[in-house]
N, C-alpha and C positions, 0 to 999 in steps of 0.2 A: 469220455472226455473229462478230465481232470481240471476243469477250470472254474476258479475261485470266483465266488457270488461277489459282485461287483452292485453292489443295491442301488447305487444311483442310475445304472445301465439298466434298471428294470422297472423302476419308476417312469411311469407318464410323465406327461406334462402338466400334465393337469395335478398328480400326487407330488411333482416338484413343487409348482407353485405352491399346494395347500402345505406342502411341510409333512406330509403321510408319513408314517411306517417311518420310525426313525431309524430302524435295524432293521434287519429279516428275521421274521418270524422263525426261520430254522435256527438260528443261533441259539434260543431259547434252551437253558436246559428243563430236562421236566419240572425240578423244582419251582423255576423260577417261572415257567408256564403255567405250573398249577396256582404258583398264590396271582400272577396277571386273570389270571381266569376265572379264580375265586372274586376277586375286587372288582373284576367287568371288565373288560377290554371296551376303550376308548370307543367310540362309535364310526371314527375313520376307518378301522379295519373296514368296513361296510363300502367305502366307497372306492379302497384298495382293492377288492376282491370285485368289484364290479369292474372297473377298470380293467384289470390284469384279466378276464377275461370277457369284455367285454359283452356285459349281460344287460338286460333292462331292467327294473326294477320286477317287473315278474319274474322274471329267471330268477333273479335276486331270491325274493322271497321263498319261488319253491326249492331252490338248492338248500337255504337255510331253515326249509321247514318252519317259517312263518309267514301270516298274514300278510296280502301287499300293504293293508291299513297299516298291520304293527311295524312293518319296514318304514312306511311313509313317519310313524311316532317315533321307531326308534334315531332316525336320523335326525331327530330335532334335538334329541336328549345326549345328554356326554359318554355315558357307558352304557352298556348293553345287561342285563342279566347273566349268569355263569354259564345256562344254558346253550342260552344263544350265544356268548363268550368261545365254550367250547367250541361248537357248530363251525363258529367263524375263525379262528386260531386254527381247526385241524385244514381247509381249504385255502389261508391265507400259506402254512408252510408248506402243502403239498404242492401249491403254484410257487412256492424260491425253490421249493426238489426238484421240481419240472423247468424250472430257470437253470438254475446249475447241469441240470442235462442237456439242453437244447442253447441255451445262448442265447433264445432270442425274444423278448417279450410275445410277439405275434404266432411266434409256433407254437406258444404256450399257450396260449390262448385256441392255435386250431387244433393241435394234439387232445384239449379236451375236452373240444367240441365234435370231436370224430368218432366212430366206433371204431373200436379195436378187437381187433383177433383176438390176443393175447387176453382180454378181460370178458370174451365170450360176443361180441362185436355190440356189447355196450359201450357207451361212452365215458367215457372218463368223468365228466361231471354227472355224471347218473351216479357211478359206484360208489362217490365219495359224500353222498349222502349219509351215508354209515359208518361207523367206526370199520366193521368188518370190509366193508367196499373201498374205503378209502387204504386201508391195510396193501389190500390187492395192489392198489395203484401203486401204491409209495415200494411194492414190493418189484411190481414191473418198470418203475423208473430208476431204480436200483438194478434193475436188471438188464437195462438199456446203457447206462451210465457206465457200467462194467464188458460191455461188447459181448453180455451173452444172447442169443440169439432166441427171440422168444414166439 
């Protein structure tokens, strides 16, 4: 499916109202992801990734490998550490990669809440805890995207 990321069709309601994510996160080139990432990503990414797949603040924290407390501090605060910047920018574009494939906010959200075959019948939001897991993902959504059979 060759269909162009249309970002207000994948924004909530809730990320309309707030004004979230003024672009998608894929658009970013690396350059311009690494100095966002250096300087801290906003702290809204935090509640874009909660939404887009619909987590609770625990899920929250352990996808992102922090604390529920440092979850509960960092949403008070305006930017995030590089760290946790990183953490959040590689989950924030692999759900516009998994948008652009699927169309549809909700599949996106159950595509990586499901285990899958193709990534050993973990789930999508397990593998992308890692650079290395998430690699996988963004490589069998590339491979979905393209109609090869996986």
């Amino acid at each position: 499916m060759n269909k162009k990321l249309k970002y207000t069709d994948f924004k909530t309601d809730s990320e309309k109202d707030r004004n979230i994510a003024h672009e998608p996160y894929i658009v970013w080139g690396l350059e311009e992801a690494a100095s966002k990432i250096d300087q801290g990503l906003f702290t809204d990414v935090l509640y874009t990734i909660q939404m887009r797949l619909g987590l609770s603040n625990k899920e929250l924290s352990e996808l992102l490998q922090i604390s529920s407390r440092t979850l509960d501090r960092r949403k008070k605060e305006s930017t995030l550490p590089s760290d946790e910047s990183e953490r959040s920018y590689r989950v924030a574009r692999l759900t516009d990669q998994a948008f652009q494939v699927f169309g549809d906010a909700n599949k996106v959200a159950e595509w990586f809440s499901r285990p899958n075959y193709a990534l050993g019948n973990q789930k999508p939001i397990d593998m992308i805890k890692s650079e290395p897991g998430a690699r996988l993902v963004e490589r069998l959504l590339g491979q979905i995207e393209h109609g090869i059979s996986v």
